[in-house]
N, C-alpha and C positions, 0 to 999 in steps of 0.2 A: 491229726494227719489228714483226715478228711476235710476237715477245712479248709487248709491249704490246695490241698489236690481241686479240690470243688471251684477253688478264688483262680486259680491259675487258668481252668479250662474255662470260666467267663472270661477271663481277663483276653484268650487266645479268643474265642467267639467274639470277640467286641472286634478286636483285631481284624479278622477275617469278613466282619462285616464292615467295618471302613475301606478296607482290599476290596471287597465285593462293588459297594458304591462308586469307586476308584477307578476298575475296572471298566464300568457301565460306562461311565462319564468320558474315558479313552475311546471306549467302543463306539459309542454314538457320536465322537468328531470324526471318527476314522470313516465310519458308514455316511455322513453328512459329506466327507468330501470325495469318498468313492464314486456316490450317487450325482453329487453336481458335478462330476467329469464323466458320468456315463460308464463308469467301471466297473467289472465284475470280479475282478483281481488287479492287485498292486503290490511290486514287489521291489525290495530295497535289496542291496549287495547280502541285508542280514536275515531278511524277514520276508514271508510274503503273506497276504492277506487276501481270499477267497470268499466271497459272498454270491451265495445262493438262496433260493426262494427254496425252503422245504413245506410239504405239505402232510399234514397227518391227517389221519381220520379217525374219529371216535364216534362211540355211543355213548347217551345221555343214558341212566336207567330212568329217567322221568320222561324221557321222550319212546320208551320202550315197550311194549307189552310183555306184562312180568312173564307168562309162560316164555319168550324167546329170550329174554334177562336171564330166569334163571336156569337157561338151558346153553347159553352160548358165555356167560360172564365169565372171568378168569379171576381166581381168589387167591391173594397170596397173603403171608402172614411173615411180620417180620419185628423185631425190637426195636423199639423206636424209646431213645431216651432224651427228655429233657431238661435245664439247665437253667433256674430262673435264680438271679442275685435277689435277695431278700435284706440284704442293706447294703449300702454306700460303703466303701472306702476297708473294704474288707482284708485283713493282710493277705500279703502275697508272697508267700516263702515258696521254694525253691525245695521239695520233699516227691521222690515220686516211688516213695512207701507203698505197700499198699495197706486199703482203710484197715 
């Protein structure tokens, strides 16, 4: 059961990272002809499209003195799981059992 569960959720990650590159590649003609007409928004009958310059600010802790590091840092804790295929061409059934 777990194999299958395991082949399925690479199978979607591979997916979502073709999507993702996909994405990028739309994103960067749309911002290439925003920018050569001088636009900051563009909008169709279906869609509009809004570009802005955001700015963030961070601290390095290596650009830091550890006493203000570890007096002002913010520490979060979270589960982080990951998904590496370990061979090729692995079945892909259709089971959403649990293991």
């Amino acid at each position: 059961m777990a194999e299958q569960l395991f082949a399925r959720w690479h199978k979607v990650k591979e997916e979502i990272k073709a999507l993702q590159d996909e994405e990028e590649r739309i994103r960067q003609r749309v911002k290439t002809a925003m920018t050569a007409k001088g636009l900051n928004t563009l909008t169709t009958p279906g869609y509009q499209v809004t570009m802005k310059t955001m700015t963030r600010e961070s601290l390095s802790k290596k650009d830091c003195p550890a006493q203000v590091w570890s007096q002002y840092c913010k520490k979060s804790s979270f589960p982080v799981m990951k998904l590496v295929a370990l061979t090729k061409g692995v079945p892909q059934e259709e089971d959403d059992e649990d293991m």
